[in-house]
C-alpha positions in Angstrom: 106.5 76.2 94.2 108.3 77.7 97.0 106.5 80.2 99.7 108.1 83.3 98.7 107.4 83.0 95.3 103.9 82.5 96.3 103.8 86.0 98.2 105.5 87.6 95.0 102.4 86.0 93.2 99.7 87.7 95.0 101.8 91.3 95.4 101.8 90.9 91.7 98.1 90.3 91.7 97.3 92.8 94.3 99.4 95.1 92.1 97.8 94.9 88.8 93.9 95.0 90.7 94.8 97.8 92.7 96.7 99.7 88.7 95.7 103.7 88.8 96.1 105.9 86.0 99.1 108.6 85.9 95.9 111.1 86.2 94.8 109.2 89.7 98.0 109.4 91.1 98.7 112.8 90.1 95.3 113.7 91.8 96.7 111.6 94.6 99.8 113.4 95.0 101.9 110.3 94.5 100.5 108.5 96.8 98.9 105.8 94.9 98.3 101.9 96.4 101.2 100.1 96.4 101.3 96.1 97.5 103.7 95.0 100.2 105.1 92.0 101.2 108.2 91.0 103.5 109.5 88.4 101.5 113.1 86.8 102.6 114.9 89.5 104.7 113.1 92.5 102.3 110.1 94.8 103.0 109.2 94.6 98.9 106.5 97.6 97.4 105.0 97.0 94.3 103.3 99.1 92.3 101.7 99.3 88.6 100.3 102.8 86.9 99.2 103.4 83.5 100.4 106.2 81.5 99.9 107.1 78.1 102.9 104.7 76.8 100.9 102.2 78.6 101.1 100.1 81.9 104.8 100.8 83.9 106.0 99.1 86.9 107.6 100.0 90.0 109.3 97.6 92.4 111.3 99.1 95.7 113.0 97.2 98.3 114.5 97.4 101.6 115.9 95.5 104.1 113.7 94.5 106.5 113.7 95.6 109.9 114.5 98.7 107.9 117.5 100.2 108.5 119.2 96.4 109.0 122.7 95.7 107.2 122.0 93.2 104.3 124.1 90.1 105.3 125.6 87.1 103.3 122.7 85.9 100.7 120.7 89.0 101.3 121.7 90.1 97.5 120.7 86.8 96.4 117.4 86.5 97.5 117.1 90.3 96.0 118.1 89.2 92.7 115.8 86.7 93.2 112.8 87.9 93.6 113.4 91.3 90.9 114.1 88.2 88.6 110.8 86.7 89.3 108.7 89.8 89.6 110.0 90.4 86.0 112.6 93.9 86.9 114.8 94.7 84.7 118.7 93.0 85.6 119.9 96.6 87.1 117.7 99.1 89.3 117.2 102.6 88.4 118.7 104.2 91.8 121.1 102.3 94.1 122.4 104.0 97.1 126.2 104.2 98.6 124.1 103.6 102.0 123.5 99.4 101.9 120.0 100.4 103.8 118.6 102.7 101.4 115.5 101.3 99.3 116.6 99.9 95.7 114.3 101.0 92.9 113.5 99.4 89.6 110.9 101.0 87.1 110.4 99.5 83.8 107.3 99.3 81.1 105.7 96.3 81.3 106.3 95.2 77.5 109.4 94.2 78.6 108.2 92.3 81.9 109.9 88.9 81.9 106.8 86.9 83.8 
């Protein structure tokens, strides 16, 4: 198995130990744990929370060094790793701005892996 799969492995893990309740990160003010990894040319948060519905996921991603221009491949390896952490084919918010953070959300009934 390739190395960046690997990292997406344990943010996964590190995800799902570190889950909070909708209540917790209320009381948080939003500011729950999130796992991050820089995992070929992106700075990728992860992030799992359960609400009443049941467990939802939230994956963001961003070039890294932030504020880079994604290059040739960079879209690619994106797709990539969504695909393996399970994100649904099209994110929720996509900016005109290439160096804007990319944001999936999705329930985890419909998590691919």
């Amino acid at each position: 198995m390739s190395a960046w799969k690997l990292d997406l492995d344990e943010l996964k893990r590190e995800a799902v130990t570190n889950t909070l309740t909708a209540e917790e990160v209320c009381i948080a003010e939003g500011k729950g744990p999130i796992a991050v990894r820089i995992v070929r040319g992106w700075r990728v948060l992860l992030s799992r929370t359960i609400h009443s519905a049941g467990p939802v996921w939230l994956l963001s991603a961003q070039t890294h060094p932030t504020g880079r221009i994604p290059q040739d491949g960079d879209g690619e390896a994106l797709a990539d790793i969504a695909e393996y952490i399970g994100a649904p084919e099209y994110p929720v918010t996509w900016s005109d701005d290439n160096r804007d953070p990319i944001h999936w959300t999705w329930p985890e009934l419909t998590q691919a892996n």
